[in-house]
N, C-alpha and C positions, 0 to 999 in steps of 0.2 A: 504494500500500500504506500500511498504517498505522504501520508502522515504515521506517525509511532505514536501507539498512548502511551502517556506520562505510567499507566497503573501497569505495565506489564513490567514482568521481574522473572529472572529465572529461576526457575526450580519450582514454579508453582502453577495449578492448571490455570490455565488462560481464559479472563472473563468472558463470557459468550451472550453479547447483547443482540435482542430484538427491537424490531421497530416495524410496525405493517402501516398500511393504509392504500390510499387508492391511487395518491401521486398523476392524477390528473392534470394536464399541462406541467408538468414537474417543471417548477421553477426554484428559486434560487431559498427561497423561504422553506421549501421542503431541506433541500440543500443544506443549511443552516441546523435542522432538524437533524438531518445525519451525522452532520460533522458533529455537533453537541453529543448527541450518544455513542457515536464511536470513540472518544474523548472519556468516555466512562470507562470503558472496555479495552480489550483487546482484538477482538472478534464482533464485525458489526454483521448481523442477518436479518434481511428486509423481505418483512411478507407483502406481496401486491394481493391487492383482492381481483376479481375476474371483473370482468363484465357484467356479467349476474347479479352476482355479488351486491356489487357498488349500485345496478339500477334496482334493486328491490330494498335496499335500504336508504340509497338518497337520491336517486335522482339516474340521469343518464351522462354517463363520463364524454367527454367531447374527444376523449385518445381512446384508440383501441386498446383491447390488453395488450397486445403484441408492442405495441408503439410503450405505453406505459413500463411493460418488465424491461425494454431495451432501456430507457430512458433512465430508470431507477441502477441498472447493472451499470453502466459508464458516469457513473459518481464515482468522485475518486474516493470516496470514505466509505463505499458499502463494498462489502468480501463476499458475500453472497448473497442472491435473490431466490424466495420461493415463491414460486407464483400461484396463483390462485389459494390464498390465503384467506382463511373464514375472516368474517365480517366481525365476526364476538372474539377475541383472544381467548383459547384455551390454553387453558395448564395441561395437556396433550398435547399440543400442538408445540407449547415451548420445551417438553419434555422430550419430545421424536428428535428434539435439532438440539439438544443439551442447554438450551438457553439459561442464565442466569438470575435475569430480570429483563422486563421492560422497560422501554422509555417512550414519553408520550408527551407532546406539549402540552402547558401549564391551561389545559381549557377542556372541559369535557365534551366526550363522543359517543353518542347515544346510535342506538339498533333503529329498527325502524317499529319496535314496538316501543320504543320509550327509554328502554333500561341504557343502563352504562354499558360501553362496549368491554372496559377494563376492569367494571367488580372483581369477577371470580378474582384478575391478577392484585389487584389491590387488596383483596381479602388474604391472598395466601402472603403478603407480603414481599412483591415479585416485580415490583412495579416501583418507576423515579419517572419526575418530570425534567423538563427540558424549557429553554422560556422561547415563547412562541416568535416567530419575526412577525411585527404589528409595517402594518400598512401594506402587503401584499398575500394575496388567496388566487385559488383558482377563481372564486367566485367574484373578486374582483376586476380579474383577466376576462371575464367573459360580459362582466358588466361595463366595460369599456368598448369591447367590439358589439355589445349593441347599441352601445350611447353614440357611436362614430362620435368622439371626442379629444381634441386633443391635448387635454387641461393637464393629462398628466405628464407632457413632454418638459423637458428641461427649458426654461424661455430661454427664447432667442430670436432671429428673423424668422418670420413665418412663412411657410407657401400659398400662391395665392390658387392653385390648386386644389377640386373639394372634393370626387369621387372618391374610394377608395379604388388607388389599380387595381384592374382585373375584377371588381363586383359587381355587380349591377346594383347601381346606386339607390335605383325605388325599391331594393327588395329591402334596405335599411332607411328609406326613408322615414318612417314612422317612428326610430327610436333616435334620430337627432335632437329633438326636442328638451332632453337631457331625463333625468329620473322619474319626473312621473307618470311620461307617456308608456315609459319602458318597465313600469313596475318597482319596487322594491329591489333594493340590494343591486343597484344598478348604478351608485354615485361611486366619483371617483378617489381615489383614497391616495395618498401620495408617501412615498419610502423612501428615508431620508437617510444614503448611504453615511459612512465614516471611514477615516482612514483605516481604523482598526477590523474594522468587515473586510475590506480589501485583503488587508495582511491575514485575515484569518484562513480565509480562500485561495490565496496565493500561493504557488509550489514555495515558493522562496530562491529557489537555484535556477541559477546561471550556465549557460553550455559551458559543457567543458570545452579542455584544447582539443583541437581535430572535432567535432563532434560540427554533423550537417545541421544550419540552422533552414527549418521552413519556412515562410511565411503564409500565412494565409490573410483576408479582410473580406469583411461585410459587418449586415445591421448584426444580422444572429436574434434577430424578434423571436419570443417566445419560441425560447429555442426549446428543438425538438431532434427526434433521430435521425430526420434529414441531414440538417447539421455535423448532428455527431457521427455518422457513416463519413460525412464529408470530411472530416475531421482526425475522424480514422486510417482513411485513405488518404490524405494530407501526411501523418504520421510516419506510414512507412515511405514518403522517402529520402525522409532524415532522422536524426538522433534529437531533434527540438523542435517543438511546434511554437512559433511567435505567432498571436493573433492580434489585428487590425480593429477594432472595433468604430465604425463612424460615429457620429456624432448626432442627436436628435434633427438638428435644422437641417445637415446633409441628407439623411436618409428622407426626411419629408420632401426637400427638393429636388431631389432624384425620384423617389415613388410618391410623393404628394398624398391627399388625402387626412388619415388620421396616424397615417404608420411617421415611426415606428408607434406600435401597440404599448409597448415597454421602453421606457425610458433610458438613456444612457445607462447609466447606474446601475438598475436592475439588470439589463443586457450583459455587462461586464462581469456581475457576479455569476450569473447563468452560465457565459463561458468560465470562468475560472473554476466553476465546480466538477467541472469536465476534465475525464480522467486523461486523457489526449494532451491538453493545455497545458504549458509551461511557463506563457507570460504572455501577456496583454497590453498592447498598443489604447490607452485609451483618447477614444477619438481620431483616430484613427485618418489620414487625409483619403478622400477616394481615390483618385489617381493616385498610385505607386509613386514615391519621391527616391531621390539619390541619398534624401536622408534618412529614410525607412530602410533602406538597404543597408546602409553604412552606420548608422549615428549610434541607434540602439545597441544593434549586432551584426556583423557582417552575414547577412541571409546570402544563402546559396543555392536558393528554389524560392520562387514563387507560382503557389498552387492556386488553382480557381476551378470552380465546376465546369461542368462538360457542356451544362446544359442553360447556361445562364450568362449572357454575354453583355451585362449593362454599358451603356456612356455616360461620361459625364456632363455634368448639364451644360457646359461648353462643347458636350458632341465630341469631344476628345476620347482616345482609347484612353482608359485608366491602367491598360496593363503595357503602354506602348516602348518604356525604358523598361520592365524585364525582359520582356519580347527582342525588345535590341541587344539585351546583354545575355541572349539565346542562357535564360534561368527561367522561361514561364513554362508550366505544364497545367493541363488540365486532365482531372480525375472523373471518370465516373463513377457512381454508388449504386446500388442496391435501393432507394431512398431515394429516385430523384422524383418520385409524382410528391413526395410530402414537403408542402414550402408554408408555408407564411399566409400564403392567401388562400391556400388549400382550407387551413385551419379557420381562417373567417368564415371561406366560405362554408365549413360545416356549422357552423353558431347561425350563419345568416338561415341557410337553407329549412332549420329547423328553429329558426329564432323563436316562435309561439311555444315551444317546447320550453326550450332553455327558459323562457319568462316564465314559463311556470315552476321550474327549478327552483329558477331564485327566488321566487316565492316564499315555495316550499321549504327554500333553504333557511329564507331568512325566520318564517314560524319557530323552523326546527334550533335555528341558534338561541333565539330570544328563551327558548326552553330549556337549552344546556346551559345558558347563562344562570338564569334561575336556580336551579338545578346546581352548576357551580358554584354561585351563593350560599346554598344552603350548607353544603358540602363543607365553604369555609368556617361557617358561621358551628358547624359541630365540630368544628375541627379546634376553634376557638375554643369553646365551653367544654371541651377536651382536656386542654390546656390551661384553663383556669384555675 
């Protein structure tokens, strides 16, 4: 792994921690969640729930499971995935995988009957919290792509640009109007990196001597296995992957509309959780510079998909100095129908769905909140 816990020691067995959940758009917040429990342990094992699963207890995931276990396995802090993982945590299920204890963000998770998902584990004494990252969810993520808004970009110069590329802009017409056209659970909430998040997520190391530096750049919006195949393939073929990341105002004037979906900030932590990734260009220029090559690291390949040939908004080649200095290649994946507008367009196609999601979602929060109240409020007179 790319991190070592602090708790491991020789000569003694090695903590064996859990952590399941549905990991929908897995972004940087779940991320977060991993890394904190691996950080307990020695040994991180991440259950996904199925398809099933996740739609008969809350709703309908917008990733496949296939897309979801990929997604969750290329964290650089998770050692193993079981996939299709019940919805309730059993003490059999942590017992088949020798688990230790659980860890769960500091917020309760309820079935679709009501109950906690974690009792049984919290009863046997089997179970720790983790503190939740505030200001980013899937639910979030998805209340932004139906608000088509772009309140939660970094300010800066705006585009004068309004579809969304590639959507058909009346099929979101109806939820620009902002939260109450779109229902509940649909405002935008905003996450406010630090430098210390950065470094938490960060490899920390530098290529060695000799050692091929990559390059790669793009938005990386609500990054997904697209990405990471691409990333992957990027990987082998060198010993360093550098990544580019643009910048809010470039990526809207390049693809206009509301993208990116996910802000600077959030985007960079997304790549940096990525077990591929070694370091990160933030903001990254779109056209390729002689100082991108040289300034950070002497790069010795610059990678780009196979299938994806943007300009810059001067119409210029962004790739036209590696091209000359015969170091551009282009990769294909496994991964190339899954992009960015692919995932809109599943939110859009089925937008009356998802509104009732969120609906549903936000009943079912207001109820675990409650619920999590109570929990503290006995935990107090516990302790009194």
């Amino acid at each position: 792994m790319t991190e070592t816990s602090t708790n491991s020691s020789a000569g003694r067995k090695p903590i064996r921690v859990w952590v399941d959940g549905c990991f929908d758009m897995m972004h940087f917040g779940h991320a977060n969640a991993l890394r904190q429990a691996r950080a307990m342990g020695d040994y991180l094992v991440v259950g996904v729930h199925s398809d099933a699963e996740v739609e008969s207890n809350k709703g309908p995931c917008v990733m496949k499971e296939d897309e979801r276990y990929a997604a969750v396995a290329a964290c650089k802090w998770v050692d193993e995935v079981v996939k299709d993982a019940p919805y309730v945590t059993t003490l059999e299920m942590l017992d088949a995988y020798d688990i230790d204890f659980v860890v769960h963000g500091d917020d309760i998770t309820t079935a679709a009957d009501g109950t906690d998902c974690y009792q049984l584990v919290k009863d046997a004494g089997r179970y720790k919290e983790c503190r939740r990252t505030v200001g980013i969810s899937t639910t979030e993520l998805v209340g932004r792509m139906l608000l088509v808004s772009r309140d939660h970009h970094i300010r800066g110069p705006r585009s004068g640009r309004s579809p969304i590329q590639g959507v058909d802009e009346s099929a979101v017409a109806d939820f620009s109007q902002g939260a109450k056209a779109a229902g509940v659970m649909t405002g935008i909430a905003h996450y406010l990196s630090t430098s210390k998040k950065i470094i938490q997520f960060s490899s920390g190391r530098d290529p060695l001597p000799g050692d091929r530096v990559v390059y790669v750049d793009g938005a990386f919006d609500l990054f997904h296995t697209g990405h990471i195949e691409f990333f992957r393939k990027a990987r082998e073929l060198g010993d360093y992957l550098l990544v580019g990341v643009h910048d809010d105002q470039t990526v809207n004037a390049v693809k206009g509309g509301n993208f990116p979906v996910m802000n600077l900030q959030e985007r960079v932590l997304g790549v940096l959780q990525c077990r591929y990734v070694d370091e990160v260009i933030i903001g990254a220029p779109f056209s390729v510079t002689k100082d991108v090559l040289e300034d950070v690291y002497h790069v010795d390949a610059v990678v780009h998909g196979a299938s994806d040939q943007p300009l810059d908004i001067d119409g210029a080649d962004p790739y036209a100095l590696p091209k000359a200095k015969a170091i551009y290649h282009e990769v294909e994946h496994p991964r190339l129908d899954l992009t960015t507008t692919a995932i809109i367009e599943r939110i859009i196609e089925n937008r009356h769905v998802y509104i009732a999601r969120q609906a549903r979602k936000a009943k079912k929060a207001l109820a675990e909140a409650e619920a999590e109240q109570r929990e503290k409020e006995l935990k107090a007179a516990f302790h009194a």
